[in-house]
C-alpha positions as CSV (number, residue, x, y, z in Angstrom):
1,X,0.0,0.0,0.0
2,X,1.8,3.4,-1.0
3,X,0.0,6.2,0.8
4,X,-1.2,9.2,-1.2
5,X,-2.3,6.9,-4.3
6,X,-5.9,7.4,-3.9
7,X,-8.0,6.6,-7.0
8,X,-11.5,5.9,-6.0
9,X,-13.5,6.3,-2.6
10,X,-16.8,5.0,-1.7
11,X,-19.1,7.1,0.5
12,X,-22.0,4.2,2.1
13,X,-23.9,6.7,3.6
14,X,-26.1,9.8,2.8
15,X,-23.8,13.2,3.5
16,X,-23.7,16.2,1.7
17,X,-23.3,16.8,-1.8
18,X,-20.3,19.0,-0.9
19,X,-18.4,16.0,-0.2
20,X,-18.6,14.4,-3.0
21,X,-17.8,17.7,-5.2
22,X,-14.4,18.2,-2.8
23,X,-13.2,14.6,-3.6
24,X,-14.3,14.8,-7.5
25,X,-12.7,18.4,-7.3
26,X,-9.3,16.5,-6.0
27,X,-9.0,14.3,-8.9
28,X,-11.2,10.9,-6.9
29,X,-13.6,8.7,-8.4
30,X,-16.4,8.5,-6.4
31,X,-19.3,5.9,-5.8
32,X,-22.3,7.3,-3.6
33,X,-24.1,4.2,-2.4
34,X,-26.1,4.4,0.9
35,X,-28.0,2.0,2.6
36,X,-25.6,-0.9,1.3
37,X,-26.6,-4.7,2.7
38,X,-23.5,-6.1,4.3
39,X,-23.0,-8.4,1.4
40,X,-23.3,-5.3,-1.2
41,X,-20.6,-3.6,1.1
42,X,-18.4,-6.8,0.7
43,X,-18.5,-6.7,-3.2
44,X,-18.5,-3.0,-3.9
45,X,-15.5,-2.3,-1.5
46,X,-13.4,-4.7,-2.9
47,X,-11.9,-2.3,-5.5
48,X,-11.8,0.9,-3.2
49,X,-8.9,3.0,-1.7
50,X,-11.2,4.8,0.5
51,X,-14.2,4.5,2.4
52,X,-16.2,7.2,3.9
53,X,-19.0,6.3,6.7
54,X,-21.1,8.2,8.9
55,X,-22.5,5.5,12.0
56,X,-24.9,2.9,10.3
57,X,-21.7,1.4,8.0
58,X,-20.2,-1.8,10.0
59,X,-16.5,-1.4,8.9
60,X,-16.0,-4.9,10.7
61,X,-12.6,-6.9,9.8
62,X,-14.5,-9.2,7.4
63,X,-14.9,-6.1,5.7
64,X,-11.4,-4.8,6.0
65,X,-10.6,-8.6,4.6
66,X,-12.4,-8.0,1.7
67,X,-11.1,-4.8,1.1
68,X,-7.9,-5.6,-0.8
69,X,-6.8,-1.8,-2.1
70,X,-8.6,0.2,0.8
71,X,-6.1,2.9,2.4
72,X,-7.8,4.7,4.7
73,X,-11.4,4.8,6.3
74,X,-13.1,8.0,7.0
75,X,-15.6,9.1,10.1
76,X,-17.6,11.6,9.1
77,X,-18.1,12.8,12.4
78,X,-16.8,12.2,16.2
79,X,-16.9,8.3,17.5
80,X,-15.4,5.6,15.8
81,X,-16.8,2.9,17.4
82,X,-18.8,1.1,14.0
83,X,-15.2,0.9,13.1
84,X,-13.0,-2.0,13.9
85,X,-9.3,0.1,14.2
86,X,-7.1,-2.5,15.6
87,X,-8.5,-4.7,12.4
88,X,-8.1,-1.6,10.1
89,X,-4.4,-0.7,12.1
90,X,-3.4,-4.6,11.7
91,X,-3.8,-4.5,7.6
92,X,-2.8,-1.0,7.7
93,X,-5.8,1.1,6.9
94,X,-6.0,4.6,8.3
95,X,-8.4,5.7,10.4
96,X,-10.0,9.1,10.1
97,X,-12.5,11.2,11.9
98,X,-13.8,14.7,12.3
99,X,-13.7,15.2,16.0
100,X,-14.8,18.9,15.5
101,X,-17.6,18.8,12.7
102,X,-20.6,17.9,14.7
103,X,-20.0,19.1,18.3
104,X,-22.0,21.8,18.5
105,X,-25.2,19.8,17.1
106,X,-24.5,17.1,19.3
107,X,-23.8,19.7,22.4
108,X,-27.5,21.8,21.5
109,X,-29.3,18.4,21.1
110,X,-28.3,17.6,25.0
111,X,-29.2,21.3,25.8
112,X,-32.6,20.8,24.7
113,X,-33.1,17.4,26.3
114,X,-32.4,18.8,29.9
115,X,-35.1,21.3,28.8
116,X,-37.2,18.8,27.8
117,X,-36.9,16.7,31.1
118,X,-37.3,19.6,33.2
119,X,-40.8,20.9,31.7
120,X,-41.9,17.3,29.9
121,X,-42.3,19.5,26.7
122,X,-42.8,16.6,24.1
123,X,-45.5,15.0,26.2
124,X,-47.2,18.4,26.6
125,X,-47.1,18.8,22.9
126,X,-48.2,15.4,22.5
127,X,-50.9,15.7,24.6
128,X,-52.2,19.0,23.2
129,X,-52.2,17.4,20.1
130,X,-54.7,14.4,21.7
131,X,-56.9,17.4,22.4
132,X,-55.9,17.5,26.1
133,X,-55.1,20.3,28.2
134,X,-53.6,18.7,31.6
135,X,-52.1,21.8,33.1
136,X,-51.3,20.0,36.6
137,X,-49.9,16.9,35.4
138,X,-47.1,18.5,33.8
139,X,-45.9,20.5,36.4
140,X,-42.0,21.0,36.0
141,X,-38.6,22.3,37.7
142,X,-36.5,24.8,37.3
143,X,-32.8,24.0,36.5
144,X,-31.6,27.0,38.4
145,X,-29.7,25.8,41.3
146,X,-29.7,22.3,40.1
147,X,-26.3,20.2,40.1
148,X,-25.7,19.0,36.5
149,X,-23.0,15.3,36.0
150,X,-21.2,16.0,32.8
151,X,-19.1,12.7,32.6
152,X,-17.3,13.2,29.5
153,X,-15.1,16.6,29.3
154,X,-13.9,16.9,25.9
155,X,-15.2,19.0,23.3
156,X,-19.2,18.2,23.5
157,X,-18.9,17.9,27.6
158,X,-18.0,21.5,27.9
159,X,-20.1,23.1,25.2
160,X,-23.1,21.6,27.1
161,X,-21.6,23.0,30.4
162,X,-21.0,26.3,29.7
163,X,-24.3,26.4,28.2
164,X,-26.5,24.9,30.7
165,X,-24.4,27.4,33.4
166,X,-26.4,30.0,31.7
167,X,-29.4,28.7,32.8
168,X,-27.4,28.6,36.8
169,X,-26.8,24.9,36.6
170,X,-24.2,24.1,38.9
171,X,-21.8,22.3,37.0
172,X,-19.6,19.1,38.1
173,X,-17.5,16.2,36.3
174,X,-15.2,13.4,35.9
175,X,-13.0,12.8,33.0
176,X,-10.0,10.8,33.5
177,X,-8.1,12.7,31.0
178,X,-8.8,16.5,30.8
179,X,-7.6,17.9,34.4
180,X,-9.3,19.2,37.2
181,X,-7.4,22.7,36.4
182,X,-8.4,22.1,33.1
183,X,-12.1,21.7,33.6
184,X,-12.5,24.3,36.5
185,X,-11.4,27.0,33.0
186,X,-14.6,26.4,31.7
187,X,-16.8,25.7,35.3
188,X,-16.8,22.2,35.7
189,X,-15.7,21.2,39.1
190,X,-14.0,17.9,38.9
191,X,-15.3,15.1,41.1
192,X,-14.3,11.1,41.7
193,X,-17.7,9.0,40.0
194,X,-17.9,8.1,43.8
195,X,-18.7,11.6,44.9
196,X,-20.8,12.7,41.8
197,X,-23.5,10.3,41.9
198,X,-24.9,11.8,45.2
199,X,-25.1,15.4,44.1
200,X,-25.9,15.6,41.1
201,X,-29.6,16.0,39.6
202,X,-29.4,15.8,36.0
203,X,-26.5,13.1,34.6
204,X,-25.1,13.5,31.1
205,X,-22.8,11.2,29.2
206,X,-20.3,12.5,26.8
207,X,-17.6,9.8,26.7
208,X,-16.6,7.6,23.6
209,X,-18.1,3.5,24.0
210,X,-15.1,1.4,25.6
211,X,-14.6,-1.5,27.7
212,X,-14.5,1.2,30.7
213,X,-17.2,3.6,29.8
214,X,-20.1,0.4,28.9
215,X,-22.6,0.2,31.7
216,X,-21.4,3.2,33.5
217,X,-24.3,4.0,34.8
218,X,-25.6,0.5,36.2
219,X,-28.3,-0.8,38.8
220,X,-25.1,-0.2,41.2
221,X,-24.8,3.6,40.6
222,X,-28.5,4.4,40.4
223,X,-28.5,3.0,44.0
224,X,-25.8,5.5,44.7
225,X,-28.0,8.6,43.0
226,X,-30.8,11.2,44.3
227,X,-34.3,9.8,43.6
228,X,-35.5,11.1,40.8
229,X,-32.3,11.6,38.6
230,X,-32.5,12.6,35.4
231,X,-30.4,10.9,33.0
232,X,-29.4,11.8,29.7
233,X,-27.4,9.9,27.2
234,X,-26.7,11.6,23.6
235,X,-23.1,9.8,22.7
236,X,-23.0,6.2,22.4
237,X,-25.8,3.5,23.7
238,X,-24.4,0.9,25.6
239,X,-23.0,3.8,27.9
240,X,-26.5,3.8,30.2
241,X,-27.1,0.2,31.1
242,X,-30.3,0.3,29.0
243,X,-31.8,-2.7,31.8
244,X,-30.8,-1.1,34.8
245,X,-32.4,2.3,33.7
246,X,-35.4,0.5,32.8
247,X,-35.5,-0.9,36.1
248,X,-34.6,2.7,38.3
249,X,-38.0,4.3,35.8
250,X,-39.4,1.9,37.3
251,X,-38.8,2.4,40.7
252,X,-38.9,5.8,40.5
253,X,-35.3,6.1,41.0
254,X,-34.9,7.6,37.8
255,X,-37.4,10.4,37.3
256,X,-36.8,10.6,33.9
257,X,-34.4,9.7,31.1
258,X,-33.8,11.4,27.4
259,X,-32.2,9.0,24.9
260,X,-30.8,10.3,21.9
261,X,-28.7,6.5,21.0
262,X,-29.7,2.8,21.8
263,X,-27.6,-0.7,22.4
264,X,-29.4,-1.7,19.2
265,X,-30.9,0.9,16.4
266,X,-33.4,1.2,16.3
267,X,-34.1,-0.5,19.3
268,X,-36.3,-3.6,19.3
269,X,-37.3,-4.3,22.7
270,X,-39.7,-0.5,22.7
271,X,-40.2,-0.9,26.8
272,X,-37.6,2.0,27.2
273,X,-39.1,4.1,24.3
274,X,-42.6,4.1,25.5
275,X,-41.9,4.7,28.9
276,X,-44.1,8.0,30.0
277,X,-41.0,9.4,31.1
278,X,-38.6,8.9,28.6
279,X,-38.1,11.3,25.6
280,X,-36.0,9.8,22.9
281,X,-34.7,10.5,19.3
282,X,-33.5,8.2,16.2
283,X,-30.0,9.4,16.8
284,X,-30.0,12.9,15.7
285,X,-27.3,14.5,17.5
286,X,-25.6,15.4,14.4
287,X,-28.4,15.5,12.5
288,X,-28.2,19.4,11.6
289,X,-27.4,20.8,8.4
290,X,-24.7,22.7,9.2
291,X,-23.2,19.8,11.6
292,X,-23.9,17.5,8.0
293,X,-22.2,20.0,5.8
294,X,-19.2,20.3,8.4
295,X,-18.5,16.7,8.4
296,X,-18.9,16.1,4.9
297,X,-16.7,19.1,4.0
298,X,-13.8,17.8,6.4
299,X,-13.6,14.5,5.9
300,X,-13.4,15.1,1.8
301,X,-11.1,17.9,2.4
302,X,-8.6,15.4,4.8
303,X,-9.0,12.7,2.2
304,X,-8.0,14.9,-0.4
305,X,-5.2,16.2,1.3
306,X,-4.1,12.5,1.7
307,X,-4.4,11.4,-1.6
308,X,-2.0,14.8,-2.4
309,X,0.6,14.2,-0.5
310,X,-0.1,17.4,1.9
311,X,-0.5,15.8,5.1
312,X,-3.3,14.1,7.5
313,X,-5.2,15.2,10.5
314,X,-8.2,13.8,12.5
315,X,-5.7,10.2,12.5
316,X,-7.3,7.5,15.2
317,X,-4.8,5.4,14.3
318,X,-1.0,5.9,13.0
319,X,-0.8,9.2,14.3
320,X,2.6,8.6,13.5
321,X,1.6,9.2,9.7
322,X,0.8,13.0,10.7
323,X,4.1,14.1,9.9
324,X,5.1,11.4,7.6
325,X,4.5,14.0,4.6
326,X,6.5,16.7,5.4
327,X,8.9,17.5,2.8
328,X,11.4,17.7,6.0
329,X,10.5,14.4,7.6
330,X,10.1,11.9,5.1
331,X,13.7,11.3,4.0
332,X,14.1,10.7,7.7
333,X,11.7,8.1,7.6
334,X,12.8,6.6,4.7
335,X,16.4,6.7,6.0
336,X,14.8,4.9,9.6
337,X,13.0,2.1,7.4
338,X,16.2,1.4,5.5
339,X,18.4,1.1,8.4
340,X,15.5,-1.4,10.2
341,X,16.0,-3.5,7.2
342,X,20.1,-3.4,7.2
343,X,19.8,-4.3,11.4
344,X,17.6,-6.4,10.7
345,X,19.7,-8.3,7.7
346,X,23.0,-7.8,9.9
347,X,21.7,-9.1,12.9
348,X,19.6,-12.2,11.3
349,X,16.9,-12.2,13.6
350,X,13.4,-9.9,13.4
351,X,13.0,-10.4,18.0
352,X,14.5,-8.6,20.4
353,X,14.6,-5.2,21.9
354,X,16.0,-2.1,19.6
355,X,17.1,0.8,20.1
356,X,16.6,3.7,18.2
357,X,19.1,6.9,19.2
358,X,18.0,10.5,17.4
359,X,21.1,12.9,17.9
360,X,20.8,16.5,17.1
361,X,18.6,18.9,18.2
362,X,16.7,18.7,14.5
363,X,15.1,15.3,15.4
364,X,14.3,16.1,18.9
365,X,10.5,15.1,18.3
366,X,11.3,13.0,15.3
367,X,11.2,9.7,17.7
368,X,7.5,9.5,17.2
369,X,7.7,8.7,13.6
370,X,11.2,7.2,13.4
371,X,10.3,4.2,15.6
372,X,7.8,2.7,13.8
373,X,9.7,3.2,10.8
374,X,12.5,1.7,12.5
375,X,9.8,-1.7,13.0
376,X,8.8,-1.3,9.1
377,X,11.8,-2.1,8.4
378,X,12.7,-4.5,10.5
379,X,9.9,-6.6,9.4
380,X,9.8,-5.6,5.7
381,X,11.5,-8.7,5.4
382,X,9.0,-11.0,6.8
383,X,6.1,-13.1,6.2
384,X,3.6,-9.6,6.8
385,X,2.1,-9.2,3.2
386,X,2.4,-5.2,3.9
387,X,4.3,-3.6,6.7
388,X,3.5,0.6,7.1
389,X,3.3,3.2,9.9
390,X,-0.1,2.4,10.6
391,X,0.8,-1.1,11.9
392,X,4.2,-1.6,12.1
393,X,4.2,-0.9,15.8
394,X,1.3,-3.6,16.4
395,X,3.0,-6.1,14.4
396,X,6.4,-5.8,15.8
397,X,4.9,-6.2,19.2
398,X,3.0,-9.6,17.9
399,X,6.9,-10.5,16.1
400,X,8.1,-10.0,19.7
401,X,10.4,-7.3,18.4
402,X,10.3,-4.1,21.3
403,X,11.7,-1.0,19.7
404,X,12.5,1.9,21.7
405,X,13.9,5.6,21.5
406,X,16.2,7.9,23.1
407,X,17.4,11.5,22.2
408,X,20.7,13.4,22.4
409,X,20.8,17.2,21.2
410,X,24.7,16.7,20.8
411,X,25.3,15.0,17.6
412,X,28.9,13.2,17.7
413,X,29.6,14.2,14.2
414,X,30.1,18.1,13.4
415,X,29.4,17.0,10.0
416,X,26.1,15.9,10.4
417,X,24.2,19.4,11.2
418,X,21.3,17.8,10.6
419,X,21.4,14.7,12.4
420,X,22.1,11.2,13.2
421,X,19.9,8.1,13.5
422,X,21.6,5.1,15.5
423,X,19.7,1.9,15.1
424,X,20.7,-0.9,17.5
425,X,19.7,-4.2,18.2
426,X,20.2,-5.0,22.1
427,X,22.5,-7.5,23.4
428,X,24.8,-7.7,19.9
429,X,27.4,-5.9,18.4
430,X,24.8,-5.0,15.7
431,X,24.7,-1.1,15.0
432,X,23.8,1.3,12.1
433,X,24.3,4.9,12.1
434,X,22.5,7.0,8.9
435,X,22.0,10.4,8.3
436,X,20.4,12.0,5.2
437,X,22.5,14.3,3.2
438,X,20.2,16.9,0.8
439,X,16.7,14.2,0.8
440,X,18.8,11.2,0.9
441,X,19.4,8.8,3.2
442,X,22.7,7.4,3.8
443,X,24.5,4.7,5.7
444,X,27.4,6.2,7.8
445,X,28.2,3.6,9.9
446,X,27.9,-0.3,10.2
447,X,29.0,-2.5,13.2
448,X,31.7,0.1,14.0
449,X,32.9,0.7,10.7
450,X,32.5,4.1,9.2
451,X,32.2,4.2,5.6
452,X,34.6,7.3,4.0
453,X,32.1,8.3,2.0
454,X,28.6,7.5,3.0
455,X,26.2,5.0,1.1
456,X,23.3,6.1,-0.5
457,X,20.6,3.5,1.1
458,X,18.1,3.6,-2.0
459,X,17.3,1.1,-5.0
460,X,18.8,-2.4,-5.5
461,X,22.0,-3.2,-2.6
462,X,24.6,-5.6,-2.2
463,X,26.5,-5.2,1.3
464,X,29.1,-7.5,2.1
465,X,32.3,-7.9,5.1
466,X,35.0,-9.2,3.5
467,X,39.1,-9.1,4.6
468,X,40.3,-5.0,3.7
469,X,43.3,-6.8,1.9
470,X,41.4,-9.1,-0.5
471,X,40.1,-7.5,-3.5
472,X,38.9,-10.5,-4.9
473,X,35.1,-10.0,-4.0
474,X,34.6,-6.9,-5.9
475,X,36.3,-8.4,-8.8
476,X,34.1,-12.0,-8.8
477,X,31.0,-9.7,-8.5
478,X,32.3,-7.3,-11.4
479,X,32.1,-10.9,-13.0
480,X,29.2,-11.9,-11.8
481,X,27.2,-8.6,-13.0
482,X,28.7,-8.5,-16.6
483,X,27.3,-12.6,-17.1
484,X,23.8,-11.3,-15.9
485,X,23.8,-8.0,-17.6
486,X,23.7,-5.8,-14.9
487,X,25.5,-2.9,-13.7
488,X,27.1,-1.7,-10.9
489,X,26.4,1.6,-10.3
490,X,28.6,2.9,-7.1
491,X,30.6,1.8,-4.8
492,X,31.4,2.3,-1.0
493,X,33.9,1.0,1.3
494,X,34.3,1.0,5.1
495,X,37.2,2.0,7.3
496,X,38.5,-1.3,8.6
497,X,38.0,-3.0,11.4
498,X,39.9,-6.6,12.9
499,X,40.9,-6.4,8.9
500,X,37.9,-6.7,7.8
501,X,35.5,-3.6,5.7
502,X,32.5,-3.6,4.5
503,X,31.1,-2.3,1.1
504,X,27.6,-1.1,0.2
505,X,27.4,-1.6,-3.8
506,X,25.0,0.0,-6.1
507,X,23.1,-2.6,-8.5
508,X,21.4,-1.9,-11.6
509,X,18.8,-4.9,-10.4
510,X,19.4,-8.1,-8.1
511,X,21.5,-10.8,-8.6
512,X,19.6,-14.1,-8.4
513,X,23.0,-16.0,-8.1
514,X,25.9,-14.9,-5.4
515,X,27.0,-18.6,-5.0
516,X,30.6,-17.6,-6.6
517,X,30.5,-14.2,-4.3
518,X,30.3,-16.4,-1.5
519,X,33.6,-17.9,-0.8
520,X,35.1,-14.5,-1.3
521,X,33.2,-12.7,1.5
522,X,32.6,-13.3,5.2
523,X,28.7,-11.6,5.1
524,X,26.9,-10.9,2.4
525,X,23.2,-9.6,2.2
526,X,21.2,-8.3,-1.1
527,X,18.5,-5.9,-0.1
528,X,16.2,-3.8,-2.3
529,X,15.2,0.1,-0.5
């Protein structure tokens, strides 16, 4: 899979018509097909490099599987949970959202359900419409001076917070990421779950759908609440245990829940739905035109940006890959992947710890993209059909290969301004040192011996250790190129070292035969970069 070759991209589901004019305007075929079967998905995204999804679209591994040229799949909106990523990272599929596009929609839409809890509005209306006019039985509360749960700070969390504080909510919340100093910015005092589910009145979720965050709110911490909590849940079902807030309705525990997402959708079992004093929606928290134009308009724009070569943003996975296309960074990562594969031809062996060693101030943050590089090439020579910065990192860990990185601001060489990159494999005397010289990469340094000049690390390679006194390797392989018809296009030597050097040759294509090289050299290794 080489990143940036983009030809055609399916969108599954209904967006807006500006996405599909910003991809068609960047040079993409595109197929508009919503409301696919999961066997029409199977055949028609067989031949895509992209795939753009709202929430309905499954992207389950059997679908990855079946998706032999697909590069990258794109959210068009916030949660990526219909998305299998470790499945998409393992075959090395991006994974894209738009974090930003539909937080305001989604942050209104809560709004307006802790309205609609505190006056019962829809059943008013709904009775009004029956020809009713029950006055007493829909006798509200004020939110003024009522303690609102936000569990969930991140973007949607503290729109609703500072909005609802207009209306004198007090405001309190748990997030185990954003920081109590972080949260009390924007008015959200920061609580342990333990402490919140006392105090609070109203409770609303705003956290993705993970192991940790399913059936947060449970028969358990309904005990734990005021009667009469409100609850409402506009991120992910699955979040409220749908049984257990059944069960506190019931009771009168819960005094009323608004549900904008289900477990299933639409939900089957309609006991929640027609509870009197439940208000729910068919998942329309970024249902908005302007939330539906944003989304469309920045997933085609990232996708776009992808297929040109000018960089990525919104990555789930890879975020390695953010930087992986600027001009300044991607000879570095090219140099990283070729001296993976050299260590990893050197040394033999694919397990192990290695250690990656960025000197120069120039790559003081470039260890988040050289490592997995670093793995790329360490495994490029594996059984792994394709090896990238998406999943190299996964895979190494499953090839029981640990790579790690350390920095140095003082680079050993004056030469190299612009930095060094030591590869080393732990535990050996196996070493590489590279740098890149204008955008290419170049082998400085091999097991202790520094080549004079150094080796371009590009194209077809022959590196071989033989004794600094016998010259009869260079001449048998001189040989050996002129019967195949090849060429040998440069030539670089190492200082020597126990009388030994090593030389990094310049093929015009490999040699299928170096059984007469052999008895000439002590280690010899063909690679293609």
């Amino acid at each position: 899979m080489a990143l940036g070759k983009l030809q055609k991209v399916l969108i599954s589901e209904s967006l807006d018509p500006c996405c599909r004019e910003i991809l068609q305007a960047g040079g993409l075929r595109v197929q508009e097909k919503p409301g696919l079967s999961k066997e029409e998905l199977l055949r028609e995204i067989r031949d895509c490099d992209g795939l753009i999804v709202r929430s309905a679209t499954k992207v389950t591994a059997e679908v990855l599987e079946a998706a032999e040229r697909l590069q990258v799949v794109g959210r068009a909106g916030t949660g990526v949970d219909n998305v299998d990523v470790e499945a998409a990272t393992r075959k090395g599929v991006l994974v894209m959202n738009t974090p930003t596009g539909n937080s305001l929609s989604a942050a209104e839409l809560t709004c307006g359900m802790i309205l609609c809890l505190a006056r019962q509005i829809p059943q008013a209306a709904a009775s009004m419409k029956e020809g009713k006019w029950d006055r007493k039985k829909y006798m509200g509360m004020e939110l003024n001076g009522k303690t609102l749960a936000v569990l969930g700070l991140g973007r949607i969390g503290r729109e609703v917070a500072t909005r609802m504080q207009a209306f004198g909510m007090k405001t309190i919340g748990y997030d185990p990421i954003i920081t109590p100093d972080v949260s009390a910015t924007f008015g959200v005092e920061q609580l342990p779950l333990e402490q919140i589910w006392p105090r609070c009145d109203f409770i609303t979720v705003h956290t993705p759908l993970l192991p940790s965050t399913t059936g947060l709110l449970n028969d358990s911490t309904f005990a734990k609440c005021r009667r009469g909590v409100q609850v409402v849940n506009c991120a992910r079902g699955g979040i409220v245990d749908e049984g257990a807030l059944l069960r506190a309705l019931q009771s009168g525990q819960c005094g009323g829940a608004a549900l904008d997402v289900f477990t299933q959708e639409p939900p089957k079992d309609r006991d929640l739905v027609n509870h009197p004093n439940v208000i729910s929606c068919p998942h329309l928290g970024a249902s908005t035109r302007e939330a539906q134009s944003r989304c469309g308009k920045e997933i085609a724009m990232q996708i776009v940006d992808m297929a040109m070569g000018k960089g990525l943003t919104g990555i789930v996975n890879g975020q390695a890959l953010s930087k992986a296309f600027a001009p300044q960074t991607k000879p570095w990562i090219t140099l990283a992947r070729a001296l993976g594969t050299v260590l990893c031809m050197a040394g033999k062996q694919v397990q192990g710890s290695v250690q990656v060693c960025t000197l120069g101030s120039p790559l003081k943050e470039a260890g988040s993209y050289l490592t997995p590089a670093v793995a790329a090439g360490m495994l490029a020579g594996g059984t792994q059909k394709e090896v990238t910065l998406v999943n190299a990192t996964l895979l190494a860990q499953e090839a029981g290969l640990k790579v790690t990185t350390t920095h140095s601001d003082v680079a050993p060489d004056s030469d190299s301004s612009t930095g060094l990159v030591q590869v080393s494999l732990q535990g050996t005397p196996h070493q590489v040192t590279g740098t890149v010289q204008g955008s290419t990469p170049v082998l400085q340094q091999i097991n202790g011996a520094t080549f004079k000049q150094p080796a371009p690390l590009s194209g077809p390679l022959l590196i071989y250790r033989a004794k600094a006194s016998d010259t009869s390797a260079l001449a048998t392989l001189t040989g050996l190129l002129s019967k195949a018809g090849g060429q040998l296009l440069s030539y670089h030597s190492s200082s020597t070292v126990a009388g030994e050097q090593w030389s990094v040759v310049g093929l015009s294509g490999p040699l299928s035969n170096l059984g007469e090289l052999k008895p000439h050299v002590t280690e010899l290794f063909q690679l293609h970069l």
